[in-house]
Each structure stands twice: as structure tokens, then as C-alpha cells.
C-alpha positions as CSV (number, residue, x, y, z in Angstrom):
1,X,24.6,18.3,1.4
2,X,22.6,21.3,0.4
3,X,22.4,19.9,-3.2
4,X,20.4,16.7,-1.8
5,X,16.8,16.8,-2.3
6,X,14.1,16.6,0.1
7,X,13.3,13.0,0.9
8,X,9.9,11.7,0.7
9,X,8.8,9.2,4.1
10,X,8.7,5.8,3.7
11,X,5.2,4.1,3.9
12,X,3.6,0.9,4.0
13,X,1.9,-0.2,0.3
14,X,-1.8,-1.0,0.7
15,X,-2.7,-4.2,-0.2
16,X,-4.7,-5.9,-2.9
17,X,-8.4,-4.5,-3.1
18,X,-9.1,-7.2,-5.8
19,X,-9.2,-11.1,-7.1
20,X,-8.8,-13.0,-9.7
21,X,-8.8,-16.3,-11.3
22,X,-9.1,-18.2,-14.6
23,X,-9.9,-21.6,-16.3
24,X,-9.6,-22.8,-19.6
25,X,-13.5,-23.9,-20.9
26,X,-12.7,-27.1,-22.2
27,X,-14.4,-29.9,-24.6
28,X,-17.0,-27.4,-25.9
29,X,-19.1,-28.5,-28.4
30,X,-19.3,-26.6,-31.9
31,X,-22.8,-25.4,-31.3
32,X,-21.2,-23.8,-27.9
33,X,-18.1,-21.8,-30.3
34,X,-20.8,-20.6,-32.0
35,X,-23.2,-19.3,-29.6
36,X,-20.2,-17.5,-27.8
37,X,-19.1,-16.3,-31.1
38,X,-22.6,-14.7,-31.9
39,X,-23.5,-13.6,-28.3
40,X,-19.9,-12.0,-28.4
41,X,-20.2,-10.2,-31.4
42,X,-23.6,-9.0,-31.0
43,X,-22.6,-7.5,-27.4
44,X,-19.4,-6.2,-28.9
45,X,-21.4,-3.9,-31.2
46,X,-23.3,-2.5,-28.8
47,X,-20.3,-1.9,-27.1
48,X,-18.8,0.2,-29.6
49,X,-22.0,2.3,-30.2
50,X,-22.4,2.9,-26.5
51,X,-18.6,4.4,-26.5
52,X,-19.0,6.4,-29.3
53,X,-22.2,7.9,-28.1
54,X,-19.7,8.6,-24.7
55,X,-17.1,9.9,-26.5
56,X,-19.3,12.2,-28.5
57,X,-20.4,13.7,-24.6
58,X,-17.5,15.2,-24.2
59,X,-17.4,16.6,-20.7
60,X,-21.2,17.2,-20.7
61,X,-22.0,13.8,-19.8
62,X,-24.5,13.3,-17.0
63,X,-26.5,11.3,-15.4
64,X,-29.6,11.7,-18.1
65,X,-27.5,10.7,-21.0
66,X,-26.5,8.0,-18.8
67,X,-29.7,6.9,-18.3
68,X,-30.6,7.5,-22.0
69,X,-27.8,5.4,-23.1
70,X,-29.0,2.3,-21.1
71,X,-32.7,2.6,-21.7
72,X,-31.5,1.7,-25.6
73,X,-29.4,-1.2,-24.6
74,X,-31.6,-2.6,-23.0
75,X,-34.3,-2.9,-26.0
76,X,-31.8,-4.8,-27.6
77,X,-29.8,-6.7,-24.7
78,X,-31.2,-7.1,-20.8
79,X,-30.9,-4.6,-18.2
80,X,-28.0,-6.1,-16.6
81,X,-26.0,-6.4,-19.9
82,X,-27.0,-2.7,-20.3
83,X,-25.5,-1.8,-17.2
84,X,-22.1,-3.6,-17.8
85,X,-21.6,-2.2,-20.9
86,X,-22.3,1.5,-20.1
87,X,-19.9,0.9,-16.9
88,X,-16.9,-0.8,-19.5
89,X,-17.9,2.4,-21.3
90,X,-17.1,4.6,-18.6
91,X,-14.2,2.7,-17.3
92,X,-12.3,3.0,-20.8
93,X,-13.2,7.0,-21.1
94,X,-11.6,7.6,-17.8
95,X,-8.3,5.6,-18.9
96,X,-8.3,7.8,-22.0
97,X,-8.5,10.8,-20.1
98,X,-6.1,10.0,-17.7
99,X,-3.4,9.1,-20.4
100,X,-4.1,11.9,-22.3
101,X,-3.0,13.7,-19.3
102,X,-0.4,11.9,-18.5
103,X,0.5,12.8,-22.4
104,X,-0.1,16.6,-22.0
105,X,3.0,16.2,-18.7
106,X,5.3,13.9,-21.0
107,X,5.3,16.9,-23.7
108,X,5.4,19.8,-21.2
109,X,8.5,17.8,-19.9
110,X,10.2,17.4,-23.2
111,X,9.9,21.3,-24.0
112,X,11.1,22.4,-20.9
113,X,14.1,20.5,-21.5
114,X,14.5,21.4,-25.5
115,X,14.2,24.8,-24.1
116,X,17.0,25.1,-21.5
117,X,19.4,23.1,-23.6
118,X,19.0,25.1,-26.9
119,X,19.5,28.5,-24.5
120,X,23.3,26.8,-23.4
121,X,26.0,27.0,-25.5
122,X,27.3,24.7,-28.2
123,X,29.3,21.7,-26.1
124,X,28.6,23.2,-22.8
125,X,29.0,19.9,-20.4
126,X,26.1,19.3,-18.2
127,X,25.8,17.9,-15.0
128,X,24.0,15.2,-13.2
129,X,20.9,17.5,-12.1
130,X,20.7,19.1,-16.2
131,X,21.9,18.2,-19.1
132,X,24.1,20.3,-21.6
133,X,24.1,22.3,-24.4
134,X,24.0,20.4,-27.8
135,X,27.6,19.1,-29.5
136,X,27.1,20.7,-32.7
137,X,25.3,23.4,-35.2
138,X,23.2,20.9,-36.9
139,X,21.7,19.0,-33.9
140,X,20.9,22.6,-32.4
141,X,19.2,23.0,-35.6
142,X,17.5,19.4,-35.4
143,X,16.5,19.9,-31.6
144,X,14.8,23.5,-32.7
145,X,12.8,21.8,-35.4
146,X,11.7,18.7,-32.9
147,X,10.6,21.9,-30.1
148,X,8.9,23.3,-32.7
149,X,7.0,19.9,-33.3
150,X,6.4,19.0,-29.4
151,X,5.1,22.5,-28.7
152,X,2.8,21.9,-32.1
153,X,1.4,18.2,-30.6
154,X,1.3,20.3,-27.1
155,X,-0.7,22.6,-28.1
156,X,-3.3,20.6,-29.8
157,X,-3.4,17.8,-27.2
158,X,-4.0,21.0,-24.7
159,X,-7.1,21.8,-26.9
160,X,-8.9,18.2,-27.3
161,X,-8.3,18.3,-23.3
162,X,-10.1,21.7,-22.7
163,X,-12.5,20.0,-25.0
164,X,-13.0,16.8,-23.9
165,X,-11.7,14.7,-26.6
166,X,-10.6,11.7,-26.3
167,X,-8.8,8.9,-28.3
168,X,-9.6,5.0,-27.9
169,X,-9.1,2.2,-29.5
170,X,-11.8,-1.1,-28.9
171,X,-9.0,-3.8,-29.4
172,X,-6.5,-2.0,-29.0
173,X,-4.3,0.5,-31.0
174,X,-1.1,-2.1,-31.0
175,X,-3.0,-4.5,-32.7
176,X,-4.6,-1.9,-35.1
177,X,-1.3,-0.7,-35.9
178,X,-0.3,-4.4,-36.7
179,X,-3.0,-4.3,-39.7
180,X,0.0,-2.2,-41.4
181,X,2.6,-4.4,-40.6
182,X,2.0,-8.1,-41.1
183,X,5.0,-8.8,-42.8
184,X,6.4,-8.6,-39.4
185,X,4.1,-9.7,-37.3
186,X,4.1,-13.1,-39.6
187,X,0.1,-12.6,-39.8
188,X,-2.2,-13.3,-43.2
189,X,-4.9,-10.3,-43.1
190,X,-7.4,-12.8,-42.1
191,X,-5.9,-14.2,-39.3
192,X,-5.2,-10.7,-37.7
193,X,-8.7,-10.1,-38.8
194,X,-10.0,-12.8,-36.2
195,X,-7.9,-11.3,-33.2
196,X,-9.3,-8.3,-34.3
197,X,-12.8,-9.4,-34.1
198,X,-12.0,-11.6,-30.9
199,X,-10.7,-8.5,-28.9
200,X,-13.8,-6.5,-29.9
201,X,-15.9,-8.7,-28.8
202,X,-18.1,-7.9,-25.0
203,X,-18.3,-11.5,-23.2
204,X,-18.3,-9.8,-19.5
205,X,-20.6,-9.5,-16.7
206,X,-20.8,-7.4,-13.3
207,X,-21.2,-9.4,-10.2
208,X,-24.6,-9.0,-8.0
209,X,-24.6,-9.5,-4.4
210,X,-27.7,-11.3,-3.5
211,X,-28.3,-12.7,-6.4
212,X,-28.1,-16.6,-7.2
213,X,-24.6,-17.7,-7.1
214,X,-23.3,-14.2,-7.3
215,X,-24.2,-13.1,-11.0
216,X,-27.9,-13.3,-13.1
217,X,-26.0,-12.5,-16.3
218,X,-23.2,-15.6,-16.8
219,X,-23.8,-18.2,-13.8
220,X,-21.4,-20.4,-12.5
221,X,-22.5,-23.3,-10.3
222,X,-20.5,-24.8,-7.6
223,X,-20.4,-28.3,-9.8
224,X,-18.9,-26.3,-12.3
225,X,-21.6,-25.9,-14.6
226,X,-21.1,-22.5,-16.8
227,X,-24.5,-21.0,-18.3
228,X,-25.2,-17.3,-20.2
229,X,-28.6,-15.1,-20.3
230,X,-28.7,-14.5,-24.3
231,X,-29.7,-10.9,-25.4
232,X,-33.0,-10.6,-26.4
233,X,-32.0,-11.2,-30.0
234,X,-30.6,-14.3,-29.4
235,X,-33.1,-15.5,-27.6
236,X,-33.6,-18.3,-30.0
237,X,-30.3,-20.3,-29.0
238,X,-31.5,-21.0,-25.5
239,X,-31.2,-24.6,-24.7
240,X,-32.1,-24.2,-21.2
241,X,-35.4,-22.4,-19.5
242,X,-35.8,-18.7,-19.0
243,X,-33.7,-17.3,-22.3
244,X,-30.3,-19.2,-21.0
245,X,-27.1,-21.4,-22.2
246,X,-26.0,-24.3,-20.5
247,X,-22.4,-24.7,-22.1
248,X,-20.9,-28.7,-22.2
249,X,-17.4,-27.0,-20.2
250,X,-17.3,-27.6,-17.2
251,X,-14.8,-25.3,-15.1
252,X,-12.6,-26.0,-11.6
253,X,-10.4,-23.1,-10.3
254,X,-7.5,-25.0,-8.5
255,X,-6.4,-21.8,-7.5
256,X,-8.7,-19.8,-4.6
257,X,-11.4,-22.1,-5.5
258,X,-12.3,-22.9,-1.4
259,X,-12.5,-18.9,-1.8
260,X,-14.4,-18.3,-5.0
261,X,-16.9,-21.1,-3.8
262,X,-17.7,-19.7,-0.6
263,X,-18.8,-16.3,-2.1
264,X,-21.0,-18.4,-4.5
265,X,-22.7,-20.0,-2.2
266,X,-23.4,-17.3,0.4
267,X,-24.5,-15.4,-3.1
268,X,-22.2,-12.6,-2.8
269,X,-20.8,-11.0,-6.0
270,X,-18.5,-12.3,-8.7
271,X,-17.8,-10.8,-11.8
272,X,-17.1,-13.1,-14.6
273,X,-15.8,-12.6,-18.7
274,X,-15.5,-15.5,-21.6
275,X,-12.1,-14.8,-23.8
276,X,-11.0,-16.2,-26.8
277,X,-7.2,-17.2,-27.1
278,X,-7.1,-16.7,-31.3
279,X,-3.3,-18.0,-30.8
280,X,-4.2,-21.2,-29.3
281,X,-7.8,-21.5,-30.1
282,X,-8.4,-22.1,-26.4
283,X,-11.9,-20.3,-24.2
284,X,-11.2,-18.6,-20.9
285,X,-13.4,-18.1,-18.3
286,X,-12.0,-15.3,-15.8
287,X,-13.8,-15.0,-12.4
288,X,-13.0,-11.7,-10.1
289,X,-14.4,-10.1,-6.6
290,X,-13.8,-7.2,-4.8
291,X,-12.1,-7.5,-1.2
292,X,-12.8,-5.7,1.7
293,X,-10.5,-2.8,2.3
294,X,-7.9,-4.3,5.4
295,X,-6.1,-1.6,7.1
296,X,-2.5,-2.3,6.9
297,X,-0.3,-2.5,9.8
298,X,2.0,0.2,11.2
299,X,5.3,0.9,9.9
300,X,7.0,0.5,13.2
301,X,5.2,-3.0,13.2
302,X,6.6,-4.2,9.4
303,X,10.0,-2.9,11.1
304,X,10.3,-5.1,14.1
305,X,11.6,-8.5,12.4
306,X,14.1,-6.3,10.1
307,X,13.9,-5.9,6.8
308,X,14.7,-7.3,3.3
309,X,15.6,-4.3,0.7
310,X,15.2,-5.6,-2.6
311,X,16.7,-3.1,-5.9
312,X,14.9,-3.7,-9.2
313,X,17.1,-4.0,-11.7
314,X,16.6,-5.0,-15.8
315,X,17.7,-8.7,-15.4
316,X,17.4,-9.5,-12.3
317,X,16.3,-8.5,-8.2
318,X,19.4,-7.8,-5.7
319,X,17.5,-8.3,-2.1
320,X,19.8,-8.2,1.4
321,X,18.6,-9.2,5.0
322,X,18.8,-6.4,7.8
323,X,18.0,-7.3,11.1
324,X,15.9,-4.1,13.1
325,X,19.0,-2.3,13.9
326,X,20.0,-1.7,9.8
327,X,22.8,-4.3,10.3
328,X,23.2,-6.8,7.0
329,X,22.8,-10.4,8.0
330,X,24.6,-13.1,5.9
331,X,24.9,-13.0,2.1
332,X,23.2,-11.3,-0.7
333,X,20.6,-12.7,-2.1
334,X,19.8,-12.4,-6.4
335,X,16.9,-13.8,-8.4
336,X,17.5,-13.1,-11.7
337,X,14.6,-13.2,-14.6
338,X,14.2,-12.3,-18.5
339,X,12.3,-10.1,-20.0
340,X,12.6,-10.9,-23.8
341,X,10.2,-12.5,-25.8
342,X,6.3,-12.7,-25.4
343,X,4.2,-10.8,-22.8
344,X,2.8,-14.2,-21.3
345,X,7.0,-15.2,-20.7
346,X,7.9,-11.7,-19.2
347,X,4.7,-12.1,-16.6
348,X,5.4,-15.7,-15.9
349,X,9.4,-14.7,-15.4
350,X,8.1,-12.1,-12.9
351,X,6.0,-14.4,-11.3
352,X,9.1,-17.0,-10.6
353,X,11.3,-14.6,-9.4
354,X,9.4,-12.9,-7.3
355,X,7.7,-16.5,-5.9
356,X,11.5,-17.2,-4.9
357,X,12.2,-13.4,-3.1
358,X,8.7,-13.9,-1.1
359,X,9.9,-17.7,0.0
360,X,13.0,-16.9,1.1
361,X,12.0,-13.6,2.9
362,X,9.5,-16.5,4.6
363,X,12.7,-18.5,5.6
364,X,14.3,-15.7,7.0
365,X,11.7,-14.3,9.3
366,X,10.7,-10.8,8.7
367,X,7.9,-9.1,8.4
368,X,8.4,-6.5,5.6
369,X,9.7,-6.3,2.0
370,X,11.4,-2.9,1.3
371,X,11.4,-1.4,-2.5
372,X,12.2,1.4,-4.4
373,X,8.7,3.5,-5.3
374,X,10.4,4.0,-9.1
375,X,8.5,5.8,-11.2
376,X,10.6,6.6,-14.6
377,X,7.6,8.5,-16.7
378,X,9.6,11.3,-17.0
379,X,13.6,9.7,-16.9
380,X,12.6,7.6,-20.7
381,X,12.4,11.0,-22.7
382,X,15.0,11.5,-25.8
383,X,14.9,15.1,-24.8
384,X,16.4,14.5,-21.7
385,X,18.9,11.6,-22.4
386,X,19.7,12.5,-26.3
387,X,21.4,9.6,-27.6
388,X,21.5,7.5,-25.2
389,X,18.7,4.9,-27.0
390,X,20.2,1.8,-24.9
391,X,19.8,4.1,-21.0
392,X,16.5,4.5,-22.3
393,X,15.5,1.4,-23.2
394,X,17.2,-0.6,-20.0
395,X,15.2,1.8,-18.3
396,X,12.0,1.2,-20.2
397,X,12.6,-2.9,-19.6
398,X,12.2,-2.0,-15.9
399,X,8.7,-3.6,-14.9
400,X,7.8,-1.3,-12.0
401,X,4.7,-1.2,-12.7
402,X,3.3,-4.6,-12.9
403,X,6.4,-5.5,-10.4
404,X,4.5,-3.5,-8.0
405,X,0.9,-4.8,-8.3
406,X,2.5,-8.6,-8.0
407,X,4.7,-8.1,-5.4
408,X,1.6,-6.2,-3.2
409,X,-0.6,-8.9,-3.9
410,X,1.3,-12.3,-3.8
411,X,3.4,-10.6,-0.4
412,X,-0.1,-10.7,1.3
413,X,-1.1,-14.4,0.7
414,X,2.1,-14.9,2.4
415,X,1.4,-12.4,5.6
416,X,4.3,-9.8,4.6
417,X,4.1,-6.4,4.1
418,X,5.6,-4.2,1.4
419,X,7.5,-1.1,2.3
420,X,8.1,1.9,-0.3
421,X,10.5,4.4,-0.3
422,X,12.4,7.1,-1.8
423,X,15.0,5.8,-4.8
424,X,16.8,9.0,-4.6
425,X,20.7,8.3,-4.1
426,X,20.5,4.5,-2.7
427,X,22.6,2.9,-5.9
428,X,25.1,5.9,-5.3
429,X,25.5,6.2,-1.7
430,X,25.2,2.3,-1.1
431,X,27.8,1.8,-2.9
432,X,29.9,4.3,-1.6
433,X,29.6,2.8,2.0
434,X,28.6,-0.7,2.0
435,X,29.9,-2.4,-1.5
436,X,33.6,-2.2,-0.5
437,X,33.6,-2.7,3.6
438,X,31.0,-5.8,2.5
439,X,33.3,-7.5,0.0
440,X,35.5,-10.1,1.1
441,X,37.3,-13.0,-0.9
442,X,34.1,-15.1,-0.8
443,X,31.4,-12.8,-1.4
444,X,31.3,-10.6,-4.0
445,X,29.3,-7.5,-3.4
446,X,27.6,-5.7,-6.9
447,X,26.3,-2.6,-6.4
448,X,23.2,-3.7,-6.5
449,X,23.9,-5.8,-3.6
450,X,24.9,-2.5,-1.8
451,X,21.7,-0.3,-3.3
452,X,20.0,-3.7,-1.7
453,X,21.3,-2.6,1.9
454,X,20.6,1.0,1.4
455,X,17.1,0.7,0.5
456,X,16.5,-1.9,3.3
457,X,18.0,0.8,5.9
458,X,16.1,3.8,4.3
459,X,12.4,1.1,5.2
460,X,13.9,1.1,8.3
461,X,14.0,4.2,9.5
462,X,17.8,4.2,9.5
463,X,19.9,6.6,7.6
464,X,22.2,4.9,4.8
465,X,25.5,5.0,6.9
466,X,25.0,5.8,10.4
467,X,27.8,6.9,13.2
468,X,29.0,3.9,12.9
469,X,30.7,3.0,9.6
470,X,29.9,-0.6,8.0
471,X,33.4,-1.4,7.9
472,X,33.6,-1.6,12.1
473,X,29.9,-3.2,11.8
474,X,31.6,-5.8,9.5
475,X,35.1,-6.3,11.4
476,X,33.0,-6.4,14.7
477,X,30.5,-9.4,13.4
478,X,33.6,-11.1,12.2
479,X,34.9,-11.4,16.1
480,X,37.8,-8.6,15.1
481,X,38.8,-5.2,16.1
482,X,38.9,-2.6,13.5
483,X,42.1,-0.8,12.7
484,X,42.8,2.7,13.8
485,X,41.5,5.1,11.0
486,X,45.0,6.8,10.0
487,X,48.2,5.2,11.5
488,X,49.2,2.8,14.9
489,X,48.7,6.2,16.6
490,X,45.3,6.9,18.4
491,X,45.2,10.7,17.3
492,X,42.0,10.2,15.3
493,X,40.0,9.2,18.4
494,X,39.7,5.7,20.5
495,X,39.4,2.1,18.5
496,X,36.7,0.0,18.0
497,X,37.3,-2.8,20.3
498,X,34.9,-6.3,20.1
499,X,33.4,-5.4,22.9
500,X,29.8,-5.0,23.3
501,X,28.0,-2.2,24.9
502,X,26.9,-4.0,28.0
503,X,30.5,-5.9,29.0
504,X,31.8,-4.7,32.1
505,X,34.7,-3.0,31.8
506,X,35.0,-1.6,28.3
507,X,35.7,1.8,28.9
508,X,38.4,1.1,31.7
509,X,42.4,1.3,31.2
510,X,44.6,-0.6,29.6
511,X,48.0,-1.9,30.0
512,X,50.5,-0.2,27.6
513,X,52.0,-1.7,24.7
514,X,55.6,0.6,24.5
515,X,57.5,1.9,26.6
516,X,56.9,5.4,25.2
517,X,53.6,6.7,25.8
518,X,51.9,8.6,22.8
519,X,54.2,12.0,22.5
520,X,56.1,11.2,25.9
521,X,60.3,11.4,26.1
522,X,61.8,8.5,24.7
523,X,63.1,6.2,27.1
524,X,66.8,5.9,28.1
525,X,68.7,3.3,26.0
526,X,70.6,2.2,29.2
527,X,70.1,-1.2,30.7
528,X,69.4,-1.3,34.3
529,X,70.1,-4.9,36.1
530,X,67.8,-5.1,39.3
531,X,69.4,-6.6,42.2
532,X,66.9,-9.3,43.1
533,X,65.8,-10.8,39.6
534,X,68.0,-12.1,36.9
535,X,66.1,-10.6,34.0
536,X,66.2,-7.2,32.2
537,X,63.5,-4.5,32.6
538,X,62.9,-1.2,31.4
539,X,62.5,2.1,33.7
540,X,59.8,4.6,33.0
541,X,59.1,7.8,34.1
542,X,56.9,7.9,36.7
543,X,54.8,10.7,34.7
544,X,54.1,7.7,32.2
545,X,50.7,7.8,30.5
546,X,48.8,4.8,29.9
547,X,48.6,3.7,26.0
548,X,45.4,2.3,24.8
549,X,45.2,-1.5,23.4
550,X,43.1,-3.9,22.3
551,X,40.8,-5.7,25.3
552,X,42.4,-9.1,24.5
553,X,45.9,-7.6,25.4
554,X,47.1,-10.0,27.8
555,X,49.5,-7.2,29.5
């Protein structure tokens, strides 16, 4: 296997360092709409000045141009409204920098392999490692001009790095691209120009531990009672003393709200931000703290209970039980989910399916959820998979991101741990071992069923087919003994008898089941009639060897 690559070790996912809930702002008046429409817009401004100003810093941004940025939102805002928009600020140049990273690797990959495939020759087959040379003279020529585009784009995304330039979008560049495209998007310009607006807008603020019911800036009671610190220029649509807004919405969080309560009361942070649905014409109100950092428990821990290995798939989750040992236990399990249609119907399909894995991993009694740590930044490239548009986009479907951040975070509500590993080789070499010893006429095993098994045994410590093959493992749970490997001859070694390690016994002699012992002389063909009994026997040389049997022979 000197073609295999190196492994990486399995590990136990950290798990959530964060919280959040929501709840829709109802019956507000008009006067509310349109103090959270000014108070939004106002703040949004300032927003987009304060990132411009960063963006203009390049990399010599420091703490003085920090502090000068504040100092002049907070003439026109508060202090605290200052601080939450200089720390969005920050927040959204990091992102920026790290995608435009992440670009600069996603173009150095697809030169690399524009490179190696324009040095092969014409309709040179490649293998599974590398692709191959190009299938005719004018894609050669087509993949030559596209190199010299990507090393172009590399080149100048190289230099705005070096420089520290960076390219964001308040809103979002989706829906800015959407502006040229409403035909499609089934939008009038003004009503794309009020999600524009709404997504601009800054209705957000940090939490403050110590502080009355966890934040100065938008305060939430524990009746429910939602209120908002106007900037200084809107200090004129206060309705309540010291510059604030009591809204007429009242909000309940049915979900965590024993949780978010507690921290309220005991004045410990929670950060809160106001959202306009332009879609449904329905107000948000999000509420999120931080959780302390909990150590999470040993590996060998999540492994005593055994394991459910769970392969991600475009349509649907293939999960199998193990018990400790690696051994699969009953049937396997799929929870299939779709992933067409809005964002809001992808996350909730996510949610269901992975609401049904967690609940049935609860049912069966383990401890641990094993998964693939899939990462396919650099397996959705044209470059490397040419034509094939439909790979790329199954590929693409796959949710392992978000998959990963719900499956960490509902998994600990429910006490379970999650349990990454390597993906290299567990579709293959599950189904090479375990898909077709597993099948039977009344289960059918997929090979994702089978990748299933393999990555639960890889969580476990195990290797994907151990000494002994699944096939025995199977025969033996069903109460039989397995065949001999080759022939009714025992040249290939002993069989696998039912027996289990501890009976007494097992390794004792048995009774043969020929007269002929394996390569002994055939016996004579001559009857012999004893004297004293009426029945016929046959004689054997005394040099007889003892065949081996199954342990239910009866002799």
C-alpha cells in the first residue's frame, strides 16, 4: 500500500462556544417601523463610513486610528454604539482577508493543475491521483488561454494582498449582483431597493457583563419588554426617560429562554440585533452569548459505548451502529433530506434530518457520532475535473460546512460527542469489505451504508477490515460457521467455528468426517463383517489422522 496516503488521527470536535435565539417582534405600532427604520439607517451609515475609513488602512491599522475612528462615532452615536460598530468593522475586514486568501490557494491550485495537464500529451489517460492530458488541439488551446487568465487574476489578487486590499460588500455582493438581474430574480427595482436598504442597515448591540440586564444599548427585560438608546441625533423620538424607546412588541424565546433569563438577571452579557424580513415584512429580534469553553472528553471515553459512523452524502445521511469492538449492530440507518429551493428550506431540511440521526443515536446508547472531516475547497475546481459540471456540482450541494456547525452544536444539548476523521478511502474500501459480506435478502446494503461502517471503525480506533474478515463476523452473529475459504479441504488454514473465545474446548480434536484423512491412502473397498455385531464398518489404518469438523458434529 505504498500508494496510500498518510492518515491524519481521529479527534474529538470541540463544542459550541456560542448561542443563539430569535423572536419575531410582533404588533408594532407604525411609529415603532419608523423609529427602527430611522435609527437603522442612521447607524447603517455610520457603518459604512467606519469600514471605508478601515479599508482605506490597509495593513497600517493600529490602535490610534482605532481610537480615532471611535472618538468620531461617538459625536454622532454613544460610546457603546461606537464600539459595536468599529468591532462589526473589524470583524468583516478579517472575513475579507481571509477569503481573499483562501482565493489566492483556489487559483494557485487551478494553475498547478493547467500546468501539469498542458505538459502531457494529447489524450494521455490519467489516473485517480492526476488527471490527463487534454482530448484534443483546441481544448489545449482553450485551457492555455484560461492559464493565461488565472495566472493574470493570480497575480493581481497576489498584489492587493501584499497591499492590503480588500473587497467587501455591506449587503452583500449576491444581492448587489441581483440589481443586474431582476428579470430573474422576479424583483421591481424598488423592491430589491428595500432589501438593499434593509441589509445595510446597523440594528446590533455588544453584550455588557455587569450591566443592567446584560446590555445598556438595546435592553430586554425579563417581562419581555424590548427598549433602544437612540443616537444622539435621534434623540428626539425618545418616549421613555434617559434618550430611550420602549417598543409596544413584546418578545418570549420558547427556545433556551430558562437560559437567556438567567444571564439577564444575574446581568451578565447578551448581545442582541433587530432585522427586517423585506419578504415577509416581519421584525426579528436575535439574542446571543458567549459560553464558557468546556473541555471535551477523551476519545477513548466517546469510544466506550461504540460508535455511529454517519457518511454525508448530497440527498441524504447513511449512519450504521458499531458496538466498541468495530462490529455493525442491526440495520442501516438513512435520513434522507433536500436541498433544492430557498436557503431557509435547505437549513430547516438539515435541521430534520439531523434531529432524527441525534434521536436515534439517543435510542441506541452511544456516546459518540463519527463523521467524515470533508473539506472539498480544492475537489470543486473545473481545472481539475474538466467537464464534469454535474461531479462538481453534487459536490458543491454537499453542506459540510453548516452540517458540521449543526451537528457540533445540537449533538451537545443531547450529551453526545462528535468524532472527526480522515475521508480518505472509506467509500472505496467499505465497500470493498463490508457492502457484499453485509447484504443479505432483506437488507440491502448501498455503499454508503458500507462507507457508514468504515468511518464508524476508523472513530474507533479500528482499522477498516481487521484479521478477521466481516464475512466470518457476519456468519458468526447469525449462529453459523463460515465456509472454508477455497474448497471442503482445510489447506487454507482451520475454519471458523461458532465458538466463542472463552468456551472450553474449542481448540481440541474432532471426530473425522471420512474415512480418508486429508492426503492419507484411500481406504480398501473390501467389506469386512465383524464377528460379534451384525452391522458393516469400515477399517482404517491405524496411522489415521484426525480430520477437522464443525463443533456441532455429533461424531
Amino acid at each position: 500500500m505504498g500508494g496510500v496516503r498518510k492518515l491524519a488521527a481521529s479527534f474529538v470536535l470541540p463544542g459550541p462556544r456560542g448561542v443563539a435565539v430569535r423572536d419575531r417582534l410582533k404588533h408594532l405600532t407604525s411609529q415603532d417601523e419608523r423609529v427602527l427604520r430611522a435609527v437603522g439607517e442612521h447607524q447603517g451609515s455610520l457603518a459604512s463610513r467606519d469600514l471605508k475609513a478601515r479599508c482605506a488602512d490597509g495593513l497600517e491599522h493600529g490602535a490610534d486610528t482605532w481610537a480615532a475612528r471611535k472618538r468620531e462615532l461617538t459625536g454622532v452615536s454613544s460610546s457603546r454604539i461606537a464600539g459595536a460598530i468599529t468591532k462589526a468593522t473589524h470583524d468583516q475586514w478579517a472575513l475579507a482577508r481571509r477569503c481573499h486568501a483562501a482565493h489566492i490557494q483556489k487559483l494557485a491550485a487551478g494553475i498547478k493543475t493547467l500546468r501539469h495537464r498542458l505538459s502531457l500529451p494529447l489524450g494521455e489517460k490519467g489516473t485517480k491521483r492526476a488527471a490527463g492530458g487534454y482530448r484534443s488541439k483546441g481544448e489545449w488551446l482553450r485551457k492555455s488561454r484560461r492559464l493565461a487568465a488565472l495566472e493574470d487574476r493570480h497575480t493581481a489578487a497576489v498584489s492587493d494582498w501584499q497591499a492590503g486590499r480588500v473587497r467587501v460588500v455591506r449587503g452583500g455582493k449576491r444581492l448587489l449582483n441581483t440589481r443586474h438581474h431582476l428579470t430573474q430574480a422576479q424583483l421591481t427595482e424598488a423592491q430589491w431597493r428595500e432589501r438593499w436598504e434593509a441589509e445595510r442597515w446597523f440594528l446590533a448591540a455588544d453584550g455588557e457583563s455587569g450591566k443592567r440586564f446584560g446590555n445598556e444599548t438595546i435592553r430586554v427585560t425579563p417581562d419581555g419588554e424590548v427598549s433602544i438608546k437612540l443616537p444622539a441625533p435621534l434623540a428626539h423620538l425618545a418616549n421613555a426617560k434617559h434618550g430611550r424607546y420602549v417598543l409596544a412588541s413584546t418578545v418570549l424565546f420558547a427556545h433556551r429562554g430558562a437560559e437567556w433569563a438567567d444571564r439577564i438577571t444575574a446581568n451578565r452579557a447578551v448581545a442582541y440585533r433587530i432585522h427586517l424580513n423585506v419578504a415577509r415584512g416581519r421584525w426579528y429580534l436575535t439574542a446571543s452569548w458567549q459560553r464558557p469553553v468546556v473541555q471535551t472528553i477523551p476519545l477513548e471515553t466517546a469510544r466506550a459505548r461504540g460508535m455511529i459512523g454517519v457518511d454525508t452524502n448530497a440527498d441524504h445521511f447513511a449512519a450504521y451502529r458499531l458496538d466498541q469492538h468495530g462490529n455493525p449492530v442491526g440495520d442501516p440507518h438513512r435520513f434522507p433530506y433536500d436541498l433544492s429551493g430557498t436557503a431557509d428550506h435547505r437549513d430547516a431540511q438539515i435541521r430534520h434530518a439531523l434531529t432524527r440521526l441525534i434521536n436515534w443515536a439517543g435510542r441506541a446508547g452511544v456516546a459518540a457520532i463519527g463523521i467524515e472531516d470533508l473539506d472539498f475547497t480544492a475537489e470543486k475546481t473545473r481545472e481539475k475535473h474538466g467537464s464534469r459540471k454535474r461531479f462538481r456540482q453534487l459536490i458543491s450541494g454537499i453542506p459540510t460546512g453548516k452540517l458540521k456547525a449543526r451537528l457540533v452544536s445540537m449533538a451537545a444539548e443531547h450529551g453526545l460527542s462528535i468524532v472527526a476523521v480522515d475521508p480518505a478511502y472509506t467509500s472505496q474500501w467499505g465497500a470493498q469489505h463490508w457492502q457484499k459480506p453485509l447484504a443479505t435478502p432483506h437488507r440491502k446494503m448501498s455503499r454508503h451504508d458500507a462507507a457508514g461502517i468504515a468511518i464508524g471503525r476508523r472513530a474507533l480506533g479500528h482499522p477498516i477490515r481487521d484479521g478477521v474478515s466481516p464475512a466470518r463476523t457476519e456468519l458468526r452473529a447469525r449462529g453459523r460457521t463460515a465456509p472454508p475459504p477455497h474448497d471442503q479441504s482445510d489447506r487454507a488454514g482451520h475454519r471458523t467455528a461458532q465458538a466463542e473465545r472463552g468456551a472450553r474446548g474449542r481448540e481440541g480434536t474432532r471426530p473425522p468426517t471420512t474415512d480418508r484423512p486429508p492426503g492419507g491412502p484411500a481406504p480398501s473397498r473390501k467389506r469386512k463383517r465383524g464377528t460379534s455385531a451384525s452391522k458393516t464398518v469400515r477399517d482404517a489404518p491405524r496411522t489415521q489422522q484426525w480430520a477437522q469438523d464443525s463443533l456441532t458434529h455429533t461424531g
